[in-house]
C-alpha positions in Angstrom: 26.5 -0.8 -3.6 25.8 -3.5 -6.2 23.6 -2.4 -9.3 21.1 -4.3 -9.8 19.1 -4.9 -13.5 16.6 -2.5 -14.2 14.6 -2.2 -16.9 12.6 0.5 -18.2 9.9 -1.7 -20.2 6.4 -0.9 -19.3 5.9 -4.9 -20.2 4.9 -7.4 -17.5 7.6 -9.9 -17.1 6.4 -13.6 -17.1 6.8 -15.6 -13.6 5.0 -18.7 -13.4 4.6 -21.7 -16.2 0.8 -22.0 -15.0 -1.8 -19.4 -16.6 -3.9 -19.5 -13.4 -0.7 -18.6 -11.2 0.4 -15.3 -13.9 -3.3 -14.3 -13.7 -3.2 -14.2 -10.1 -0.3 -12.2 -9.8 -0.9 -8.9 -11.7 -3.7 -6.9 -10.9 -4.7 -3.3 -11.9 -4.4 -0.6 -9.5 -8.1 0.0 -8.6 -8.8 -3.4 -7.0 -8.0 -3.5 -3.9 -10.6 -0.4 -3.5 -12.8 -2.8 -4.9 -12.1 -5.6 -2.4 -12.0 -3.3 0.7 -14.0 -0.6 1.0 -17.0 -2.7 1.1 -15.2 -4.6 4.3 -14.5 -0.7 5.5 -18.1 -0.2 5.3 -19.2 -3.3 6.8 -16.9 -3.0 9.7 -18.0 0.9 10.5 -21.8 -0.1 10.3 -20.4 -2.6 13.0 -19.1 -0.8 15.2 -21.3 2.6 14.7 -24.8 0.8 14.9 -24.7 -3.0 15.9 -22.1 -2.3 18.8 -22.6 1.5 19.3 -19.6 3.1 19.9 -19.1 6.5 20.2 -18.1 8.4 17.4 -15.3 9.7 19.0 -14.0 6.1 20.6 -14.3 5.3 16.7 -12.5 7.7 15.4 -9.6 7.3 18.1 -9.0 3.7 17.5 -9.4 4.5 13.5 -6.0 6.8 13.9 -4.8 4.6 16.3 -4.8 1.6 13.2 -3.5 4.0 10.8 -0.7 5.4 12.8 0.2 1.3 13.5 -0.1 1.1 9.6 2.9 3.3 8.5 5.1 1.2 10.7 3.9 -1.6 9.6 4.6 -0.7 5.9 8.0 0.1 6.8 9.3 -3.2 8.8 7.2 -4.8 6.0 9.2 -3.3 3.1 12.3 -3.0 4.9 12.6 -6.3 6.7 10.5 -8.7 4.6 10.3 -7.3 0.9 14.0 -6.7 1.2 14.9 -9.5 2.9 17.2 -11.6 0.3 17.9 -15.4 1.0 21.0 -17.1 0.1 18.9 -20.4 -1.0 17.4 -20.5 -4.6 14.2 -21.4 -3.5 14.5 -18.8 -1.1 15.8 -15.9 -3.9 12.6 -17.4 -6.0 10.2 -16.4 -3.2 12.2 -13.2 -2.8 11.6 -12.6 -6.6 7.8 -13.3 -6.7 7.2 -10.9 -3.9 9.0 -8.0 -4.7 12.2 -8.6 -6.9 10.2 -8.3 -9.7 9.3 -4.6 -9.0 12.7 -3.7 -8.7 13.9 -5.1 -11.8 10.5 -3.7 -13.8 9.3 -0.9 -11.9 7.5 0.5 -14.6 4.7 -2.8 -14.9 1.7 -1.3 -13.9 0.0 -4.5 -13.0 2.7 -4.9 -10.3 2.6 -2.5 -8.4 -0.4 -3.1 -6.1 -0.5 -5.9 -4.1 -2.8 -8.9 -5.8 -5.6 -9.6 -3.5 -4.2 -13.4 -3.5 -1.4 -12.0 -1.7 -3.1 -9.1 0.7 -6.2 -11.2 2.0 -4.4 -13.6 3.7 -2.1 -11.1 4.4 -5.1 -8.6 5.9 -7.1 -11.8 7.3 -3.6 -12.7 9.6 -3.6 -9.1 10.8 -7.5 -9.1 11.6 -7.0 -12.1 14.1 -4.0 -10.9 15.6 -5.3 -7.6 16.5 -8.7 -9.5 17.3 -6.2 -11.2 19.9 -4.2 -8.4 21.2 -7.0 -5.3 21.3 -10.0 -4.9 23.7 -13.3 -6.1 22.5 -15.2 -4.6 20.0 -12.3 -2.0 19.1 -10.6 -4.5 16.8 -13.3 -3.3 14.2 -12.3 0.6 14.0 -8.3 -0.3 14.6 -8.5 -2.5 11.7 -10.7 0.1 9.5 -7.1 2.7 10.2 -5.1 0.1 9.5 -6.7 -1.2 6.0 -7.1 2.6 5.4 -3.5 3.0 5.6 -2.7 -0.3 3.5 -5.0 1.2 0.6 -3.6 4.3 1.1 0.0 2.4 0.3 -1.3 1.0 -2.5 -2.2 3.7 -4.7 0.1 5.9 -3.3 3.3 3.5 -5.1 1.2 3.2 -8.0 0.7 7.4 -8.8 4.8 7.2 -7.5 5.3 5.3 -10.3 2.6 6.6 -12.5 1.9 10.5 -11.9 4.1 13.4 -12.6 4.0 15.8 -9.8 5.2 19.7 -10.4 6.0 20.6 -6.8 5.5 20.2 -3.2 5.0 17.1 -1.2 4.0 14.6 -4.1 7.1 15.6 -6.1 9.5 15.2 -2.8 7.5 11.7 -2.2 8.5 10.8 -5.6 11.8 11.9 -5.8 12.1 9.5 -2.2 10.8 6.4 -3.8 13.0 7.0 -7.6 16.2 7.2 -5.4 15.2 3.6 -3.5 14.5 2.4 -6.8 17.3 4.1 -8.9 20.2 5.3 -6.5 20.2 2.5 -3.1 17.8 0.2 -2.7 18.9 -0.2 1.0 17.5 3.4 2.2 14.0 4.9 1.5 11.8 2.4 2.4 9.0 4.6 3.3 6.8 4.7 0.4 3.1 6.4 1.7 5.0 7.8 4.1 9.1 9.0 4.9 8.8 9.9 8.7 10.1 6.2 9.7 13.1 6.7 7.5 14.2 9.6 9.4 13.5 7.9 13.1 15.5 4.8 11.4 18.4 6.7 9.6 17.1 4.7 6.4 16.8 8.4 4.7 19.0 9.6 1.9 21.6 12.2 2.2 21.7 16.0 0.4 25.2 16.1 -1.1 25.2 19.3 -1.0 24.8 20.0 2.5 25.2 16.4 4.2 21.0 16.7 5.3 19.1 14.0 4.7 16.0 14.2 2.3 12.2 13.5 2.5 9.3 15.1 4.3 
């Protein structure tokens, strides 16, 4: 496998001439919380009290959204973050989106997604599901799945961030270092390895020819 550039600066690289468009693409890890759990809020008061749905109907369709999450986050990451065109303009986008967090993983004001990015992002999965689910459960699905997408987000920042001791956190780290470090083109579970073992997208154990993860 090709090696790409890396560096270990903690500096944010520059990407765009204009001020406004630099601004709008780092933002610190807290603010998608900021931006969405109010809409989490609104949406449960929606459902709960002006339509009334049971509490375990909620609750259902909540898990439902978050279990449709985690493979979203991988055919996201795998097929569309990763996805490198031959065109420059192409290899530009490419860059923007998410080469720039392989080549400086360690900028902490790239590693959530800016909310110029995720609300048009989040507002094309809210009418889609509005489309495809029965009415009035598009509000709890779409509470799962945002829960999930905010669970992503901090997630990849405390990977990049936090040192774990032991147990789950430190495996979960030691799975997204290796896509980072070792082959981009396996590991692209971040919140969450189990796709990468239904895909064979894991990494092998040398020593006993296993892959690894959770």
């Amino acid at each position: 496998m090709k090696k790409n550039f890396v560096s270990n600066s903690t500096a944010s690289v520059r990407m765009f001439k204009s001020d406004l468009m630099e601004s709008l693409s780092k933002v610190r890890f807290y603010v998608p919380l900021i931006v969405y759990v109010p809409v989490i809020a609104f949406l449960s008061y929606q459902s709960l009290w002006q339509n009334q749905m049971s509490l375990v109907n909620f609750i259902l369709w909540l898990l439902f959204g978050l279990g449709i999450w985690t493979i979203t986050e991988y055919f996201l990451h795998r097929y569309v973050f990763h996805f490198e065109p031959k065109s420059g303009w192409g290899q530009r986008i490419h860059f923007i989106f998410h080469g720039v967090h392989h080549d400086y993983p360690n900028d902490a004001k790239r590693l959530v997604m800016p909310p110029s990015a995720s609300i048009p992002m989040a507002l094309g999965f809210y009418f889609l599901f509005k489309w495809l689910l029965p009415q009035n459960c598009d509000y709890p699905f779409f509470i799962g799945f945002i829960i999930g997408y905010l669970f992503y987000d901090m997630v990849h920042y405390a990977l990049h961030h936090a040192n774990f001791k032991s147990g789950f956190w430190k495996k979960l780290k030691q799975h997204h270092m290796l896509h980072h470090y070792s082959d981009s083109t396996k590991g692209y579970g971040v919140s969450w390895t189990f796709w990468d073992h239904i895909f064979r997208s894991n990494f092998e154990n040398k020593k006993d020819g296993r892959t690894t993860g959770n």
